[in-house]
N, CA and C atoms as an extended XYZ file, in Angstrom:
483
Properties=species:S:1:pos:R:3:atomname:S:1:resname:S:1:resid:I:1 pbc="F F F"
N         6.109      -15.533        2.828 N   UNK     1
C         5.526      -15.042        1.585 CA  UNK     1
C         5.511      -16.207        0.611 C   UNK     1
N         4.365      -16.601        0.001 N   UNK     2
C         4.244      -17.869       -1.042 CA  UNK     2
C         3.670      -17.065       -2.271 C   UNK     2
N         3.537      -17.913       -2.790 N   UNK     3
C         2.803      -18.148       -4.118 CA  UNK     3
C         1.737      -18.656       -4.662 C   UNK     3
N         0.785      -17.648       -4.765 N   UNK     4
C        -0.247      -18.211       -4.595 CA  UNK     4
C        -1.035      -18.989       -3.565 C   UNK     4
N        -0.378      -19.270       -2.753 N   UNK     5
C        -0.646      -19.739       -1.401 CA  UNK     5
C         0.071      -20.745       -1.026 C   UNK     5
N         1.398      -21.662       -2.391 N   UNK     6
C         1.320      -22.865       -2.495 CA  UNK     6
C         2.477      -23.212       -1.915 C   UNK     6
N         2.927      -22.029       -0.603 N   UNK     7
C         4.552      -22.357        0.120 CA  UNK     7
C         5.820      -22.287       -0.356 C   UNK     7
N         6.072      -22.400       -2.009 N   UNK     8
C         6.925      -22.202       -2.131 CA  UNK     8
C         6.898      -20.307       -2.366 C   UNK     8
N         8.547      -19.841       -2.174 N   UNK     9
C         8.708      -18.565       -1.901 CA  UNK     9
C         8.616      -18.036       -3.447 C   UNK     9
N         7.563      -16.660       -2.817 N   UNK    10
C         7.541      -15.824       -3.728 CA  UNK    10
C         8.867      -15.349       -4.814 C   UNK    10
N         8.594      -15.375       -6.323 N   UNK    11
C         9.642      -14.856       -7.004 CA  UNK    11
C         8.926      -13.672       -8.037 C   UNK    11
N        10.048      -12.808       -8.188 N   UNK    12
C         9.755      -11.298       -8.653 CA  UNK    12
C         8.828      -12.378      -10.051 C   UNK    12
N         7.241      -10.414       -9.956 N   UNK    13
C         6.468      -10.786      -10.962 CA  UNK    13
C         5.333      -11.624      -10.696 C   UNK    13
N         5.555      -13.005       -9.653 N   UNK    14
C         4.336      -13.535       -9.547 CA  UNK    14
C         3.142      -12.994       -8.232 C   UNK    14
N         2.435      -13.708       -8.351 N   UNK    15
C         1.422      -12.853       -7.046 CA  UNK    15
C         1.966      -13.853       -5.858 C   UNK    15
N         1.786      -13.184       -4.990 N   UNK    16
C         2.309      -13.298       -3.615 CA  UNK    16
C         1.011      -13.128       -2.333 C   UNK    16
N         1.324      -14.225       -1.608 N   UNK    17
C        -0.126      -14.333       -0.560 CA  UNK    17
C         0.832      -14.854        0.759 C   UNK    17
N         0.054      -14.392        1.840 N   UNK    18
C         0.533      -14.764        3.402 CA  UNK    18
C        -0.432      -14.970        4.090 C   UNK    18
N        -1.024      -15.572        4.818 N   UNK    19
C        -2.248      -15.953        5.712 CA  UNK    19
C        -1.274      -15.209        7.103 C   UNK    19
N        -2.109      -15.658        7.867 N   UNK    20
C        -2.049      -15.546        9.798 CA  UNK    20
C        -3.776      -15.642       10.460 C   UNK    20
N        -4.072      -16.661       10.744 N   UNK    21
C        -5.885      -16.915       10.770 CA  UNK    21
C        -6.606      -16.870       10.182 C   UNK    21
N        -7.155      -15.530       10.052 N   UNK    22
C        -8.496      -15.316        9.124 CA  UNK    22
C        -8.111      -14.541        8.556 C   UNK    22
N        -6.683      -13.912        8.385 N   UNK    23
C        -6.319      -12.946        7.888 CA  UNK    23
C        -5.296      -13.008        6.509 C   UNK    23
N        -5.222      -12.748        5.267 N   UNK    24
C        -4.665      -12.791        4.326 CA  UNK    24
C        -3.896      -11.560        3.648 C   UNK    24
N        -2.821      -11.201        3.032 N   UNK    25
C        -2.516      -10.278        2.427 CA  UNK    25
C        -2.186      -10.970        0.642 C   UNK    25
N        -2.325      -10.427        0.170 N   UNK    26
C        -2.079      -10.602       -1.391 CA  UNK    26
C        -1.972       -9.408       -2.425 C   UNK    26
N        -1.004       -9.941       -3.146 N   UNK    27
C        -0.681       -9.187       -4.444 CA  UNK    27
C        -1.716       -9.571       -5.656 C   UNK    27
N        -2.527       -9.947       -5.431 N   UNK    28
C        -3.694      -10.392       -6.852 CA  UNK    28
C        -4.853       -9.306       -7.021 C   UNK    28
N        -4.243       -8.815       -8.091 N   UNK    29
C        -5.297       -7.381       -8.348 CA  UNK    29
C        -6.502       -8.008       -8.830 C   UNK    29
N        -6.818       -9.254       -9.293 N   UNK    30
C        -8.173       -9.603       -9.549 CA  UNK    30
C        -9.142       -9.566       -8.004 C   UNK    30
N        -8.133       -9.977       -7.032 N   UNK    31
C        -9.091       -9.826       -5.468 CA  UNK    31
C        -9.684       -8.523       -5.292 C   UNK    31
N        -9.003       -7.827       -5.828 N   UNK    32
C        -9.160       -6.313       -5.435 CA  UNK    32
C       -10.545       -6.177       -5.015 C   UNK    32
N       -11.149       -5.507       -4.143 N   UNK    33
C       -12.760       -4.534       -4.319 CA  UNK    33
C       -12.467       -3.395       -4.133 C   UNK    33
N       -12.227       -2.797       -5.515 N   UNK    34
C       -11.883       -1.551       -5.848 CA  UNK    34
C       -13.061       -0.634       -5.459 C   UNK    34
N       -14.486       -0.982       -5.746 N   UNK    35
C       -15.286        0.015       -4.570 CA  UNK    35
C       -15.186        0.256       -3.132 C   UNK    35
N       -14.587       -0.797       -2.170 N   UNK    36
C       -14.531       -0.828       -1.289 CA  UNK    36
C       -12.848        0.127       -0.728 C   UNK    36
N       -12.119        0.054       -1.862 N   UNK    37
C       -11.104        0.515       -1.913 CA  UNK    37
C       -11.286        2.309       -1.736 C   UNK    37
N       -11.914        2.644       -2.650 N   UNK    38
C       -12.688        3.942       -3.085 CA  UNK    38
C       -13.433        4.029       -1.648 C   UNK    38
N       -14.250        3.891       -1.049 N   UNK    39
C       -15.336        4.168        0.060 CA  UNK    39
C       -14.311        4.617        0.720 C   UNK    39
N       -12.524        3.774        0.889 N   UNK    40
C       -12.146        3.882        2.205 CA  UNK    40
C       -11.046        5.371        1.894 C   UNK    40
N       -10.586        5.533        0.462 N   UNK    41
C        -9.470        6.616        0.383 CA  UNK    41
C       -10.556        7.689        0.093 C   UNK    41
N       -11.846        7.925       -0.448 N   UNK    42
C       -12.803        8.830       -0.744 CA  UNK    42
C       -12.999        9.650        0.781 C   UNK    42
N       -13.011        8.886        1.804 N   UNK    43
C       -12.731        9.722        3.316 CA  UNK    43
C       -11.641        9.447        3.919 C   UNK    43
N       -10.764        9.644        2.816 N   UNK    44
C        -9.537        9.428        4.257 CA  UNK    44
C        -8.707       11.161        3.681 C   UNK    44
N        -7.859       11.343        4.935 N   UNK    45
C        -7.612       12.947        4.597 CA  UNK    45
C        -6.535       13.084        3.489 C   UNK    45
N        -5.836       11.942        2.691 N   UNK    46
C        -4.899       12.487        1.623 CA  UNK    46
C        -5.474       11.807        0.077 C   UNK    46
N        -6.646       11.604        0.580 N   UNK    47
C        -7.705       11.110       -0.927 CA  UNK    47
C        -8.945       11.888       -1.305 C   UNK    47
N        -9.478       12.442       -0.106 N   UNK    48
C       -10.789       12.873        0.534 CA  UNK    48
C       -11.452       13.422       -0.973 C   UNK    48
N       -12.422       12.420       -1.696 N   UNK    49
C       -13.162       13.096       -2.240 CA  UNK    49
C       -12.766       12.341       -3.970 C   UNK    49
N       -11.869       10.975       -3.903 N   UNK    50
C       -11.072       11.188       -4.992 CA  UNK    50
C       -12.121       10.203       -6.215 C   UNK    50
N       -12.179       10.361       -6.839 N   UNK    51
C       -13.028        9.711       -8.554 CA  UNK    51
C       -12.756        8.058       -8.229 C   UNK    51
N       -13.450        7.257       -8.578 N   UNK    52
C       -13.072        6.227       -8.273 CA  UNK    52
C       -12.689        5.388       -9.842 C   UNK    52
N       -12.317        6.866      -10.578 N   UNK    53
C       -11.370        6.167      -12.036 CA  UNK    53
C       -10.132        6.614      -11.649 C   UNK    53
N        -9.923        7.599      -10.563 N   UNK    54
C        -8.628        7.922      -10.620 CA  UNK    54
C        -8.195        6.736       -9.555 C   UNK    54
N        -8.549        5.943       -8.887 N   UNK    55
C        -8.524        4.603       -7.934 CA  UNK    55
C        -8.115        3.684       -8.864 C   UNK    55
N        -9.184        3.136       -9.712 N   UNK    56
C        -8.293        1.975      -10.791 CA  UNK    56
C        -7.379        2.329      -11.595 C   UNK    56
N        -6.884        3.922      -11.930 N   UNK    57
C        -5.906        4.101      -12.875 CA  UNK    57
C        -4.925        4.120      -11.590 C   UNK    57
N        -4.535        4.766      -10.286 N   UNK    58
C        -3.650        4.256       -9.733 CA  UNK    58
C        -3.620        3.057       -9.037 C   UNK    58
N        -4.130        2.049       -9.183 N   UNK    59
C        -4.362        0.975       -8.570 CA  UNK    59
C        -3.587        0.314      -10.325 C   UNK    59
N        -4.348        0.814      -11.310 N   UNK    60
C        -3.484        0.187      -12.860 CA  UNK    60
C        -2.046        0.486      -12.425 C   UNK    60
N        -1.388        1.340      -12.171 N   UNK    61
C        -0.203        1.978      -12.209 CA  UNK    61
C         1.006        1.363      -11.211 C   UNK    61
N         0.481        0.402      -10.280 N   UNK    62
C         0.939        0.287       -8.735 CA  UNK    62
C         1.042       -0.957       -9.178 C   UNK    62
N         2.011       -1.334       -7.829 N   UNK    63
C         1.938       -2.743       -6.727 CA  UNK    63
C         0.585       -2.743       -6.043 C   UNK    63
N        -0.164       -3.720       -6.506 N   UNK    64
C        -1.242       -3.552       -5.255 CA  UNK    64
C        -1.314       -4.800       -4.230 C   UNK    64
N        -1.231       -4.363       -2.968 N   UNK    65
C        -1.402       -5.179       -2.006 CA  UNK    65
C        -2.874       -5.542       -0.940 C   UNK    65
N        -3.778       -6.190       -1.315 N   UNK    66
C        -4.727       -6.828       -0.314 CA  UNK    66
C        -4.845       -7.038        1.106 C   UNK    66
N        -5.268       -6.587        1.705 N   UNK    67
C        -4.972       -7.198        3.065 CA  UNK    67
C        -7.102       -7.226        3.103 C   UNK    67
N        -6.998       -9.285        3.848 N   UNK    68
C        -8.272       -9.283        3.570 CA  UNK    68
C        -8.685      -10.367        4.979 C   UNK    68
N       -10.035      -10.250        5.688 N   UNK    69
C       -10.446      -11.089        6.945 CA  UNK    69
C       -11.483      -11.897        6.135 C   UNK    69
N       -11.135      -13.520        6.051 N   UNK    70
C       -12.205      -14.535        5.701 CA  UNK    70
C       -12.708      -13.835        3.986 C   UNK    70
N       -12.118      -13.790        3.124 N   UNK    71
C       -11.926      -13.174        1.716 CA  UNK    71
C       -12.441      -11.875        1.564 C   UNK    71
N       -12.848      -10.903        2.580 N   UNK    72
C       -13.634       -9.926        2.746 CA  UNK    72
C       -12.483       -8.287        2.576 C   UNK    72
N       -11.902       -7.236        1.519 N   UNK    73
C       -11.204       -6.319        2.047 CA  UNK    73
C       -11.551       -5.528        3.119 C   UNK    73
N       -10.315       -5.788        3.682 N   UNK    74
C       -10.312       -4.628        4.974 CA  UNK    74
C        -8.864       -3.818        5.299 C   UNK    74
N        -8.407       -4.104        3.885 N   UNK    75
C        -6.954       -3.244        4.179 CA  UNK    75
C        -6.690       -2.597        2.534 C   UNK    75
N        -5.476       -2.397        2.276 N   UNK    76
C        -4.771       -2.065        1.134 CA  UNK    76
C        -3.859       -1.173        1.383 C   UNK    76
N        -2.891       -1.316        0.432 N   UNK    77
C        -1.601       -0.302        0.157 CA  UNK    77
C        -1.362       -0.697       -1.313 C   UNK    77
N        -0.021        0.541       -1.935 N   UNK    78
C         0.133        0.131       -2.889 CA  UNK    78
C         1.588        1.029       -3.100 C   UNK    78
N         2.233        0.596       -3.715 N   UNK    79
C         3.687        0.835       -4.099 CA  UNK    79
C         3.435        1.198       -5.418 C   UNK    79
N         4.290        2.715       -5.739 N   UNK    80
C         4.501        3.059       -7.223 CA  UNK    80
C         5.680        2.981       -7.050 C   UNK    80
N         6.489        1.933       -8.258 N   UNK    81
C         7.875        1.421       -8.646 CA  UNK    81
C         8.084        1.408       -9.407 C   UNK    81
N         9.464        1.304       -9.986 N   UNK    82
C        10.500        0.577      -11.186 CA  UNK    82
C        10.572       -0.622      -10.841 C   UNK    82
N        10.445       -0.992       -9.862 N   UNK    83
C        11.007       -2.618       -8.971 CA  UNK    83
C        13.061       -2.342       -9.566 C   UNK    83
N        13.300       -1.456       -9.625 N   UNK    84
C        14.997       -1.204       -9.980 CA  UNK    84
C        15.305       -0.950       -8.752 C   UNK    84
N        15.108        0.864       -8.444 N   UNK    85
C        15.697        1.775       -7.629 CA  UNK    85
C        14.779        2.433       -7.138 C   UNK    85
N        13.901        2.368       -7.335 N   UNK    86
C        12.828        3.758       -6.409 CA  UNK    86
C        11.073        3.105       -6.050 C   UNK    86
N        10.698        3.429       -5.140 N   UNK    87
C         9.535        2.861       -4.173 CA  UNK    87
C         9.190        3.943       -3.671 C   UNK    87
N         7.448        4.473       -4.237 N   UNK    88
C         7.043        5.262       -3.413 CA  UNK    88
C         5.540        4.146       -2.443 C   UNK    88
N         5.369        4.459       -1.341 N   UNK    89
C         4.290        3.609       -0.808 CA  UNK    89
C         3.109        4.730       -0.153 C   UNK    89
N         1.883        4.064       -0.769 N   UNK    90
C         1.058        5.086       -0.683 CA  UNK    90
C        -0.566        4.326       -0.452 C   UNK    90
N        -1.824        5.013        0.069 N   UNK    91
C        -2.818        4.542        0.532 CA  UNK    91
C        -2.692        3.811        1.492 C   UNK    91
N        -2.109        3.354        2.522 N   UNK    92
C        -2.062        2.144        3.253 CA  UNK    92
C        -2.956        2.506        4.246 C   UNK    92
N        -3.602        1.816        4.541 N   UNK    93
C        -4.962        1.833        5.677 CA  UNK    93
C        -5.116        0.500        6.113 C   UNK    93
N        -5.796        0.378        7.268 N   UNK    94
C        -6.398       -0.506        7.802 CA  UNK    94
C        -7.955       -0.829        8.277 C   UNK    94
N        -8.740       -0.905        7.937 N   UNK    95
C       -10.424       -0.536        8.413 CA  UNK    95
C       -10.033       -0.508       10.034 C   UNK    95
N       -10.885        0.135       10.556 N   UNK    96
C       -10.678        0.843       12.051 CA  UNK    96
C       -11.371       -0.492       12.262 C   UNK    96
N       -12.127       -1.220       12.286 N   UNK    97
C       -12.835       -2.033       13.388 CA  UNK    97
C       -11.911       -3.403       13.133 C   UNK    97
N       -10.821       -3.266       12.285 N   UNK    98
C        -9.633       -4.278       12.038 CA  UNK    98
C        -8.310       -3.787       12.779 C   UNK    98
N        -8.383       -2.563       13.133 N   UNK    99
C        -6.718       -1.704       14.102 CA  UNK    99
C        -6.416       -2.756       15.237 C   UNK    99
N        -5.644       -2.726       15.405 N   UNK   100
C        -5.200       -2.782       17.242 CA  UNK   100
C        -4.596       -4.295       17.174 C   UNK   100
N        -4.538       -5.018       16.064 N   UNK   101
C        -4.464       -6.793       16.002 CA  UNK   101
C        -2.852       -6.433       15.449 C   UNK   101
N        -2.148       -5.611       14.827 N   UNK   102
C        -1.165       -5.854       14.197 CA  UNK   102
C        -1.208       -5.872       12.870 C   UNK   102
N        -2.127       -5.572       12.265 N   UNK   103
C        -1.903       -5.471       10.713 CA  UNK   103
C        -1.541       -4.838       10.212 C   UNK   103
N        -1.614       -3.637       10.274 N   UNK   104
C        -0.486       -2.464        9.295 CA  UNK   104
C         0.455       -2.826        9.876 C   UNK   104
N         1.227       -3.169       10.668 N   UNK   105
C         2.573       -3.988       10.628 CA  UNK   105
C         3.293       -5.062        9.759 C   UNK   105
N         2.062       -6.161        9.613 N   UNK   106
C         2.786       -6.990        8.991 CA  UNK   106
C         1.872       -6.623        7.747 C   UNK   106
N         1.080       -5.797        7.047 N   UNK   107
C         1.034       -5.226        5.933 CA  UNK   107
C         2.031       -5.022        5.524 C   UNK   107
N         2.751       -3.793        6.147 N   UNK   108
C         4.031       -3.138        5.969 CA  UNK   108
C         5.140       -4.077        5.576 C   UNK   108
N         5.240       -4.955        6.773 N   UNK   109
C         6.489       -5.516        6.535 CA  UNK   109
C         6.538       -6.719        5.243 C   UNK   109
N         4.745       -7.396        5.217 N   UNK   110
C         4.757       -7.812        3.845 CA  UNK   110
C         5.709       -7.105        2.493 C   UNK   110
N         4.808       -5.981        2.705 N   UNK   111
C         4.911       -5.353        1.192 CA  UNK   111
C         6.937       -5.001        1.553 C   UNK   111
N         7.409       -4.745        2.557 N   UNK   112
C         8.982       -4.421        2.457 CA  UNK   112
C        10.051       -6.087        1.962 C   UNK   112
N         9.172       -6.769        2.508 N   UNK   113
C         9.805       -8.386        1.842 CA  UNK   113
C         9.618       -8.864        0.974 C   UNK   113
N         8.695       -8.186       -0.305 N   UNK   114
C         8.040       -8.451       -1.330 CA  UNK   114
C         9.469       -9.138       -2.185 C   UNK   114
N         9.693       -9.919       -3.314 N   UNK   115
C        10.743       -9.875       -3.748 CA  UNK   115
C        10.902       -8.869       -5.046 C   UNK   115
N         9.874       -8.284       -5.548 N   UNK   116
C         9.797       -7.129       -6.531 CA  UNK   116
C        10.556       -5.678       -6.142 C   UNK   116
N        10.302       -5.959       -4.518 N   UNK   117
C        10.560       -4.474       -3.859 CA  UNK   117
C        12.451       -4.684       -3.235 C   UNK   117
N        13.040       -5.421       -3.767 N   UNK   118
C        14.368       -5.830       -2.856 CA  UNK   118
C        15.269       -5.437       -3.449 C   UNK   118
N        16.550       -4.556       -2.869 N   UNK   119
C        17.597       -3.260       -3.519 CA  UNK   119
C        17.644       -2.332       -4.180 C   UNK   119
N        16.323       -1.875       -3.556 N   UNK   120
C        16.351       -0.818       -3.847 CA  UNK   120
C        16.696        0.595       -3.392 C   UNK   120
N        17.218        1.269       -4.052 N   UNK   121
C        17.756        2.721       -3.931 CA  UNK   121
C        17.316        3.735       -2.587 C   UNK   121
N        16.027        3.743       -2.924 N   UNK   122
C        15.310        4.643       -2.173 CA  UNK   122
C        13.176        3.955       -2.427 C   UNK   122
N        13.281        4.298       -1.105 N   UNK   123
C        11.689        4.469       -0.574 CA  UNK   123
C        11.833        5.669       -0.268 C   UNK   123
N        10.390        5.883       -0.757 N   UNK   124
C        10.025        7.600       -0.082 CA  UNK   124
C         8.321        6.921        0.887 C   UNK   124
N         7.096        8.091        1.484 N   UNK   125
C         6.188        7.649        1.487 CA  UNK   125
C         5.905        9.383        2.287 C   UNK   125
N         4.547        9.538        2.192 N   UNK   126
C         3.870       10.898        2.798 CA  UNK   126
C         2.746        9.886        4.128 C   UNK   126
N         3.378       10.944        5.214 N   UNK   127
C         2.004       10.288        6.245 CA  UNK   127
C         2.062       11.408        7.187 C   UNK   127
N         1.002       11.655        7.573 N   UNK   128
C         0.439       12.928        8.946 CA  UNK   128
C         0.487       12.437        9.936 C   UNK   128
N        -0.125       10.787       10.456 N   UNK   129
C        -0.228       10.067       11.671 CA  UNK   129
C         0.426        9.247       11.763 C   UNK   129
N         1.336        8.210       11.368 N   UNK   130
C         2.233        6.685       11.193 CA  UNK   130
C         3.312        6.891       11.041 C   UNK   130
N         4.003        7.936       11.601 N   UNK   131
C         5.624        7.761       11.673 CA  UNK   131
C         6.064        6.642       12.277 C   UNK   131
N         5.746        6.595       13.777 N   UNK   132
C         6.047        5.049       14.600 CA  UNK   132
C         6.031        4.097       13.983 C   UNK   132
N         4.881        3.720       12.889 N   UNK   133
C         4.611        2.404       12.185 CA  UNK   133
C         5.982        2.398       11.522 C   UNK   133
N         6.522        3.408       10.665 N   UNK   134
C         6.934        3.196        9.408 CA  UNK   134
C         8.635        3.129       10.098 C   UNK   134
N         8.630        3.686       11.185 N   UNK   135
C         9.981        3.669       11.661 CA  UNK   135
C        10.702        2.170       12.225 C   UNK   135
N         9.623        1.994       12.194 N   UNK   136
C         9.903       -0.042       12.906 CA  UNK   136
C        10.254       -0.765       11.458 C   UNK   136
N         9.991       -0.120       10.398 N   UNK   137
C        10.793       -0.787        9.236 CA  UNK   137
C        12.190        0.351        8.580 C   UNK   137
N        12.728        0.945       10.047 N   UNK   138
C        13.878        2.142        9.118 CA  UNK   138
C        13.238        3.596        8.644 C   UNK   138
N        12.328        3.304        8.247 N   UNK   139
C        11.578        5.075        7.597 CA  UNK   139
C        12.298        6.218        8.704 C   UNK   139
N        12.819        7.286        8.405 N   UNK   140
C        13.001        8.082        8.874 CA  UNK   140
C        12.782        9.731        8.210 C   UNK   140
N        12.850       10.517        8.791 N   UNK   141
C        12.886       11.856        8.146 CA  UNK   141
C        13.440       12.302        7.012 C   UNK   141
N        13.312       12.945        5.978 N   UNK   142
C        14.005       13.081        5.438 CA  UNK   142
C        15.648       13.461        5.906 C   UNK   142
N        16.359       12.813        4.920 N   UNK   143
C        17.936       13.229        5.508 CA  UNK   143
C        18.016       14.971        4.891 C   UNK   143
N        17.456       15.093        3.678 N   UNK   144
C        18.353       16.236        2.832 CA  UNK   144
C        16.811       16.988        2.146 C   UNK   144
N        15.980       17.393        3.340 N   UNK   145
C        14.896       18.203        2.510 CA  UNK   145
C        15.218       18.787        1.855 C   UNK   145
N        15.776       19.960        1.735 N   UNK   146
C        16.173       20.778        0.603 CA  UNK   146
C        16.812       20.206       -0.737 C   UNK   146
N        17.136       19.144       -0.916 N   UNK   147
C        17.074       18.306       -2.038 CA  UNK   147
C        15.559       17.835       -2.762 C   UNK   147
N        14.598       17.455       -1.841 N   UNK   148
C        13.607       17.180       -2.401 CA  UNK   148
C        13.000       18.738       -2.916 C   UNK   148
N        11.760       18.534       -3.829 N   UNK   149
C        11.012       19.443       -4.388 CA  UNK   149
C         9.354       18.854       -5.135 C   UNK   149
N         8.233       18.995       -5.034 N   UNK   150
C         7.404       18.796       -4.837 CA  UNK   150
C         6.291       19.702       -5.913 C   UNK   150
N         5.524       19.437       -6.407 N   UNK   151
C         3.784       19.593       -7.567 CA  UNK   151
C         3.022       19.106       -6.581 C   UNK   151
N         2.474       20.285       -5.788 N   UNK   152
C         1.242       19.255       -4.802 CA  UNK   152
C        -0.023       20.543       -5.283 C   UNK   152
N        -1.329       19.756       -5.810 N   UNK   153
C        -2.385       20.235       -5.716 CA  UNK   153
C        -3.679       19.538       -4.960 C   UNK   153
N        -3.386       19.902       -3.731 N   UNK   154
C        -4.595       19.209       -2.630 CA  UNK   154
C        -6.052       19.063       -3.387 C   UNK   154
N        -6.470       20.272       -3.770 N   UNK   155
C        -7.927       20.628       -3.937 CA  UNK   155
C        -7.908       19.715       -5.585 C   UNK   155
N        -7.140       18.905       -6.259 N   UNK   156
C        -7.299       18.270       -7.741 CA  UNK   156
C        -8.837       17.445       -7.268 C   UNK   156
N        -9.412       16.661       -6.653 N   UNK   157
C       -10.496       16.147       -6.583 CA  UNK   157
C       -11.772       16.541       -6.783 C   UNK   157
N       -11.465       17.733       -5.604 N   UNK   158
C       -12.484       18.671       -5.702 CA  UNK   158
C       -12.790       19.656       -7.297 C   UNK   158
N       -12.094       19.911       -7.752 N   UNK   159
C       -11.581       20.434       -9.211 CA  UNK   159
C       -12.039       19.911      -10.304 C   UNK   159
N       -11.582       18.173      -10.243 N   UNK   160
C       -12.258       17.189      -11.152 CA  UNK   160
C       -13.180       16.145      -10.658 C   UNK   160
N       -14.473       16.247      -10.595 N   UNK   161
C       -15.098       15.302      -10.122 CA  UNK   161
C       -15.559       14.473      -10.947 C   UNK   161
């Protein structure tokens, strides 16, 4: 993890970049293509349908992480934090014609080595298909469901367009 690209190691606060070929991840929300961002959570099943102001206000709100082939997006995730004690990680995708190489892996494990994201308390994260992924960095089941408690309104998109 560098800085800016420039090798020396990332320190909390600044933007953070990693190559591997043609492939890049970064913390620089100016890279962002927040339409392209939108195309990909607008069909995916825990966004399906979502405003693409409610995209830059949680994309304002977050860690945002890049994952990009030859400067082009083809990934993203994003962490809602304190950078103290608590990490929720959320959107993470990979464009399907980018799967199968290893990148939501070392997405993942990017964004878990981040130095913003280090001692902290608790990670949480919601997923239907990527348990395996998330378990190769520790993620496990909840220990104490009945401790947690939950405000979920699926249909809010559809509601506010």
């Amino acid at each position: 993890m560098t800085v800016d690209g420039g090798g020396a190691p990332a320190t909390p606060g600044e933007v953070a970049e990693e190559r591997r070929g043609e492939y890049e991840v970064s913390t620089d929300p100016a890279r962002l293509d927040v339409p392209a961002v939108h195309a990909y959570l607008t069909r995916s099943y825990w966004a399906e349908g979502i405003p693409i102001e409610t995209v830059r206000r949680s994309i304002a709100g977050s860690l945002p992480f890049g994952l990009y082939a030859d400067g082009v997006q083809v990934g993203f995730a994003r962490v809602v934090t304190d950078r103290a004690t608590f990490a929720y990680l959320a959107d993470v995708y990979v464009l399907e014609e980018h799967r199968g190489a290893g990148l939501g892996v070392w997405l993942v494990d990017f964004i878990m080595r981040h130095p913003d994201l280090q001692g902290l308390r608790r990670w949480s994260l919601a997923t239907r298909d990527a348990h395996d992924l998330y378990r190769k960095f520790g993620w496990t089941e909840l220990k104490s469901p009945d401790r947690w408690m939950e405000r979920h309104f699926p249909d809010v998109y559809a509601m506010n367009p």
